[in-house]
N, C-alpha and C positions, 0 to 999 in steps of 0.2 A: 617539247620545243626543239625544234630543228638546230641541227650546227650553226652556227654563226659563219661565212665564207670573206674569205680574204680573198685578195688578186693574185695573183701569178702569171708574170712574166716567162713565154715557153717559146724559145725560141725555135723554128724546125726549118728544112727543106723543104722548098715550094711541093716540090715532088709529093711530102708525106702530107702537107697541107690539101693538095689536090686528093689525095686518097682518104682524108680525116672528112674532108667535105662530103666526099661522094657515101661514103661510112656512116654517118650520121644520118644524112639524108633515108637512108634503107631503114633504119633501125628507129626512125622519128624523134631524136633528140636534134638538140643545141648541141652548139661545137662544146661548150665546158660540161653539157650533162654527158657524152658521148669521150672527152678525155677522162672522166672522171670513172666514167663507167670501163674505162681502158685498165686507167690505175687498180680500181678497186680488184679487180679481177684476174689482171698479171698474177701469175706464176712467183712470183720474185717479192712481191708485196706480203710479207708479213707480217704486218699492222695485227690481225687480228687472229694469229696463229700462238699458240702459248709455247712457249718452253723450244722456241727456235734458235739453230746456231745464227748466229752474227758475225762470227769471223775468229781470227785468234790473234793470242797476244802476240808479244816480241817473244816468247817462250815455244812458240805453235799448242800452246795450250788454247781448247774450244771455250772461245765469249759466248755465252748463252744467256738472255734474257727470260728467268725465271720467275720473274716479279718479285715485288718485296718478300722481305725475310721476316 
């Protein structure tokens, strides 16, 4: 069974709108299958990476999401 999809409100520059358009267009999605396919695949998206830093505390000790104990 597929995800279930909520909305999302994405505000942007006309400018990056006109290059989303032309982008999608090449690669034959919809604007949300073509953001989507943006997010998934950014560099920065760790969604589905294990045992990544997240940042640190007030101590500059490393936050790492390790999954449950």
């Amino acid at each position: 069974m597929p995800d279930r999809s909520i909305p999302v409100t994405l505000s942007v520059p006309v400018s990056l709108d006109e290059e989303i358009r032309n982008s999608k267009e090449e690669y034959g999605m919809n604007y949300s299958e073509y953001i989507r396919h943006c997010v998934r695949e950014h560099e920065s998206n760790n969604a589905e990476r294990p045992n990544v830093q997240l940042g640190t505390d007030g101590n500059g000790e490393v936050l790492r999401d390790e999954g449950a104990a």
